[in-house]
N, C-alpha and C positions, 0 to 999 in steps of 0.2 A: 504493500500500500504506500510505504514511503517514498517507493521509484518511482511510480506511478503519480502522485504528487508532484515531487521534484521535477517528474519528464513533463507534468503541466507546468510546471512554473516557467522552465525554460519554453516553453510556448505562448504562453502568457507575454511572454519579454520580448520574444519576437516580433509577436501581432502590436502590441504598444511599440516598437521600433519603425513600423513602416507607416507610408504616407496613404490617407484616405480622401476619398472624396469629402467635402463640407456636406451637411445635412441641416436644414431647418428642423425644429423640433419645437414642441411644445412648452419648453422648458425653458423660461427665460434668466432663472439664477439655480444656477448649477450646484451652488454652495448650499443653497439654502435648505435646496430639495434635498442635499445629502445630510446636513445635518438634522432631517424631522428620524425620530421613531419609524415612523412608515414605513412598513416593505416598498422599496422601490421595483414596480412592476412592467417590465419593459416585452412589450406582446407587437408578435404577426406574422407571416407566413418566412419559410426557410430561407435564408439569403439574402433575409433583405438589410442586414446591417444591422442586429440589434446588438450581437454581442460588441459589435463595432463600438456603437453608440455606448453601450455599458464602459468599456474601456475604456476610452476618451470622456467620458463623467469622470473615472475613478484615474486617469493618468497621472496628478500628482499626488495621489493620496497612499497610504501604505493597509495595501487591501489582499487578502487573499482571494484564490480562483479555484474553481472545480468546476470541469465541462463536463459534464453527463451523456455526451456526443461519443463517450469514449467507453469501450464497452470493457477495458481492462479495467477499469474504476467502479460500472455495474455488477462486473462477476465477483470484484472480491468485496463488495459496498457492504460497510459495517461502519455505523454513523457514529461510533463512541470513538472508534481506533480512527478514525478521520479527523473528529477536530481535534484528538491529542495529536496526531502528525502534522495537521496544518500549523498548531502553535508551536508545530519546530521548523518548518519548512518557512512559516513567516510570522516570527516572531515580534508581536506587541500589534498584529492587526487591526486595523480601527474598521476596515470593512467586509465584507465577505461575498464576494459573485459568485451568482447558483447561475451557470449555461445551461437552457435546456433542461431546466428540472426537473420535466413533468415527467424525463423517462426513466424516474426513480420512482420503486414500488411505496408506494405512503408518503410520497414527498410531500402532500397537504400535512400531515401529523408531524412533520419532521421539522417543517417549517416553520409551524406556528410554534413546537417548544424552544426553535433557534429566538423564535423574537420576545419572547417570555423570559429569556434569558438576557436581552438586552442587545442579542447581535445584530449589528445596524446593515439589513440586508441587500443587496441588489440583485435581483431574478430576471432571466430572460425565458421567453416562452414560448411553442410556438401552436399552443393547441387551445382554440378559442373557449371548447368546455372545459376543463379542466380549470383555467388562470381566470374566468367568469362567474363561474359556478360552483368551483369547489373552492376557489381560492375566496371568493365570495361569502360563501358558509363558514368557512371554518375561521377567517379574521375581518370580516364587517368593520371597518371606516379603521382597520389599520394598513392600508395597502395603497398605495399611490399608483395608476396603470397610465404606462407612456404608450401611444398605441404606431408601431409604423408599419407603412408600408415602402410601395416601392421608390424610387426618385419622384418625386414630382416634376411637372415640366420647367418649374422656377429654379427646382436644384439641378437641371440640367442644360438652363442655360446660365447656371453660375459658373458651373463645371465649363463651360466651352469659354467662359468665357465678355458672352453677348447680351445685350441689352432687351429683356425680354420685353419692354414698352414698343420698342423699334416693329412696330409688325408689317411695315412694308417692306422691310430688305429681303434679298434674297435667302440671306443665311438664316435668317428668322422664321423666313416660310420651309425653309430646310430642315431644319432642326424640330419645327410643330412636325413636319408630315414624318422625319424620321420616328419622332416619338410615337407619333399614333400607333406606327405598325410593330414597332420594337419595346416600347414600352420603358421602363424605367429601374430594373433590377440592375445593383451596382453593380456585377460584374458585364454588363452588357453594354454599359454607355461607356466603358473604356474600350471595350472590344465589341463594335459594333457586328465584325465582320464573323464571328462566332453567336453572334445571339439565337440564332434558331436550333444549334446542335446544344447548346449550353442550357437553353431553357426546355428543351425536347427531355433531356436527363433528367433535370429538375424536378418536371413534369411527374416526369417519372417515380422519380424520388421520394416524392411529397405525397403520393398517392400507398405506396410500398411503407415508407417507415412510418407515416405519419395516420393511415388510417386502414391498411390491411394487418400490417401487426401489431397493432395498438389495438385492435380489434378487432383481432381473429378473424378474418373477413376468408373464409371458405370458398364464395363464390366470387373468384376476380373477376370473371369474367364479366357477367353483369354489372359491376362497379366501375367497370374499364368502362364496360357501353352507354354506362350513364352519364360518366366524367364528358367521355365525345359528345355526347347529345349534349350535353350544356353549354361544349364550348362550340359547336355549331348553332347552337339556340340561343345563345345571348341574346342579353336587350330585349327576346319576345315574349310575352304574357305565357306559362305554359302551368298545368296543375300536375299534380302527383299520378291523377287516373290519363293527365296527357301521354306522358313518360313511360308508363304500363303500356299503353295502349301500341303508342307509336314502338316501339322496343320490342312490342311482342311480350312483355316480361310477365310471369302466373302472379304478382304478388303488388297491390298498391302499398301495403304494410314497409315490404323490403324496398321500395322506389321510396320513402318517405324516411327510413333508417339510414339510407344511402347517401343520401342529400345532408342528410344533417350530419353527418360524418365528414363528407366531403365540403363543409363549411368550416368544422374545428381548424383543420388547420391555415385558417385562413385563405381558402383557394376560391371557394366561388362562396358570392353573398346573395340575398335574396329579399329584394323588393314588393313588400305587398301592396294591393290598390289601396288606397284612402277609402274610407268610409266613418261614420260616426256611430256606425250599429259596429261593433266587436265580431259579433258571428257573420256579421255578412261579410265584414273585411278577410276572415281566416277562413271563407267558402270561396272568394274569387280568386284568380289564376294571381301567382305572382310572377316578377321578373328574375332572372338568373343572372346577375357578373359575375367575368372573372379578374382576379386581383391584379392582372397587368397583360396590357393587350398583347405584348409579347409570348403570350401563351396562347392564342388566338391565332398567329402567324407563323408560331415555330410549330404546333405540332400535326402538321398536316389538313390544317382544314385553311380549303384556299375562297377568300371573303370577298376573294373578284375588288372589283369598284365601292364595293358598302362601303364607304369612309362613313356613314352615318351612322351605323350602328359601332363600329371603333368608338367616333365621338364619344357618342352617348355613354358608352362604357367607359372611356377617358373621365367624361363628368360625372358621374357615378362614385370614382375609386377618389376623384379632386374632391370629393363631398363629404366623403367617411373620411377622409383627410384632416379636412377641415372642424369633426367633428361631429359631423351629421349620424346618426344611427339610424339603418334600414330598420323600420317596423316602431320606434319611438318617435322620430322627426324628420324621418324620412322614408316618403311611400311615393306612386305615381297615382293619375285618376284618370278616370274613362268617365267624361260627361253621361246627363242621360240619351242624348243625339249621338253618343257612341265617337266623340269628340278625345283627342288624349292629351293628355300633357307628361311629359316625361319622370319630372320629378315635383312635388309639394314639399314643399318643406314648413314641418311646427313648430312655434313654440309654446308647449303648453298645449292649450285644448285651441288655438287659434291659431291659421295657415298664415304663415306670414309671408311666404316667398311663392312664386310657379317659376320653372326653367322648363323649356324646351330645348329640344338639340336639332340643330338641323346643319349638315356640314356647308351645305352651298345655298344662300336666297336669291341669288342673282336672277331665279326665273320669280315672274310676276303669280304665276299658278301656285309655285312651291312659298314664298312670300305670303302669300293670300292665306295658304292651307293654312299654314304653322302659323300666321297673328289671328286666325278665324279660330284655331281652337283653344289658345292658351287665352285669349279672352273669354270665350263661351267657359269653358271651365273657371276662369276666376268671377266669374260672375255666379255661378254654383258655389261656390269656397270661399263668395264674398272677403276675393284678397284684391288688392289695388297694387302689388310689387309683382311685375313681369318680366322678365328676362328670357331671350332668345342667344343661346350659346350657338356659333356657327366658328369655324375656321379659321377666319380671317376679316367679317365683316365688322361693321363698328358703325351703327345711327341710332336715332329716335322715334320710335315713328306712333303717328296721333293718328287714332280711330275710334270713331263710335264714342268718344268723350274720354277714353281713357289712353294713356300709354304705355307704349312697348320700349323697352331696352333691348336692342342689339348687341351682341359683345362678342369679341374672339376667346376663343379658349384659355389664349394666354392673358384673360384677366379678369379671369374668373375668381 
């Protein structure tokens, strides 16, 4: 157990030795947040930077580490012989990083007597029920949760370099349309030119450690075929008896186990319609994303010309970014004229925002469609704040007594 340690520390010292991309984060004093009690709770799907982000919080601070990614450290795990070897491996620690904790047996039980004990935690996670739910139950308003995802399109044109206001240069419109298709996962905005074999593994990856053996999942097969249906079905309204149906699959039960599986580790999220009845909202169809468009594009499923459902999925992942939660303050709505609007957003019991997406208005048809329904709908949700996310356009435009925002993606 002690080499074992040791061979992490010297990895530890490595990953703190090399240079990273910048990331915006929630987190505006760094110091602050490390000195509360609070478990510092750093959640979201594999790859995307958290242990990064943990590390660079904890850089000048004298903090122990244990990565749980490491299955020499699971085979011989015995929690008493570990923190006597950590206070020799790092002696007079003021912190402690849990990597990947969930993939230790009772890590909820483990945790909460580390923090009873006074140890001033920092967790990284990457399984949405587990670090919500159990981490939830078992220390109620002692846990602080930093949530990330992949780059945003802001931290990727910091990363380049470019003025992301500038939206009529060339490189500006380069860089949107590269992101749409490639998305934002940090090893891919360095290495553009691997993004599809990189996130194809990944793919892979995230499905195999994070929800077949984590969950005994017997039937791959079916789970394989569900994952594909989703990531061909983005952005469209579909239900649990769609999914049976179209798949051929004998069971709505196992299409409904599967989906919520294939959410923990943050890979695909799920959009309900608005409504102010509870049962009629959890009877209508919801919508499917996934966590970065780059999974859309690398794993064989070819979306032709759709840049609008990209979009939409782009504004979707910029939304839970920003804090929005699917199914609390954020759903879509289907007028009663069968009208849509992509996204509402609440505060409270009252809609404060509508967004539509639409990639191109430049036609007076497609123009007309997209302000005819995100009106007709705010005028049902009695909201007055409208916004139309497109590409690249940017106006105002006055109808029927009310107005529209136009805006590009990149200012959102």
């Amino acid at each position: 157990m002690r080499e074992t340690i040791i061979n992490q520390r010297q990895e530890r010292d490595y990953l703190l030795a090399q240079h990273y991309l910048p990331r915006y984060t929630a987190v505006d004093d760094i110091d602050s947040l490390l000195s509360s009690p609070c478990i510092k709770l750093i959640t979201g799907p594999r790859r995307v930077g958290k242990s990064t982000q943990a590390l660079l919080m904890l850089k000048d601070k004298n903090f122990a580490y244990l990565n749980f990614d490491d299955n020499k450290l699971l085979e011989k795990w015995d929690e008493d012989l570990v923190m006597l070897m950590l206070g020799e491996v790092y002696p007079g620690y003021e912190y402690l990083l849990l990597d990947e904790v969930q993939n230790v047996k009772g890590w909820d039980i483990w945790v909460s007597k580390l923090y009873r004990r006074g140890v001033n935690l920092v967790i990284t996670g990457s399984n949405a029920n587990m670090l919500s739910g159990e981490m939830a139950t078992m220390l109620t308003g002692r846990y602080m949760e930093i949530k990330m995802f992949p780059f945003s399109l802001k931290e990727v044109f910091g990363w380049n370099n470019q003025d992301i206001s500038d939206a009529t240069s060339s490189s500006h419109i380069a860089i949107c349309d590269e992101y749409l298709r490639s998305g934002g996962f940090p090893e891919t905005v360095t290495r553009r030119a691997t993004t599809q074999s990189y996130l194809a593994s990944l793919f892979d990856a995230i499905l195999l450690k994070d929800v077949v053996k984590r969950h005994n999942v017997r039937n791959v097969v079916d789970l394989n075929s569900i994952a594909t249906y989703l990531l061909s079905n983005f952005g469209n309204p579909l239900s649990y008896n769609d999914v049976t149906d179209n798949l051929g699959l004998a069971s709505v039960s196992t299409v409904k186990k599967f989906m919520s599986y294939l959410h923990e580790p943050y890979l695909f999220y799920y959009l309900p319609r608005y409504n102010n009845k509870l049962k009629l909202m959890k009877k209508a169809p919801q919508k499917a994303y996934v966590v970065d468009n780059g999974f859309v594009t690398s794993c064989g499923f070819n979306v032709g010309a759709n840049n609008g459902r990209l979009l939409e999925n782009q504004v979707m992942i910029e939304l839970l970014r920003q804090g929005y939660e699917a199914g609390l303050s954020l759903f879509y709505y289907r007028s009663r004229n069968d009208k849509e609007t992509d996204f509402v957003v609440r505060n409270g019991a009252r809609v404060e925002r509508l967004i539509q997406v639409c990639y191109d208005i430049s036609s007076e048809k497609t123009l007309k469609r997209e302000v005819d329904s995100i009106i007709e709908c705010a005028g049902e949700l009695k909201c007055n704040d409208m916004t139309i996310v497109t590409s690249k356009d940017e106006r105002i435009i006055e109808k029927k007594g009310v107005t529209v925002k136009v805006i590009p993606i990149s200012k959102l």
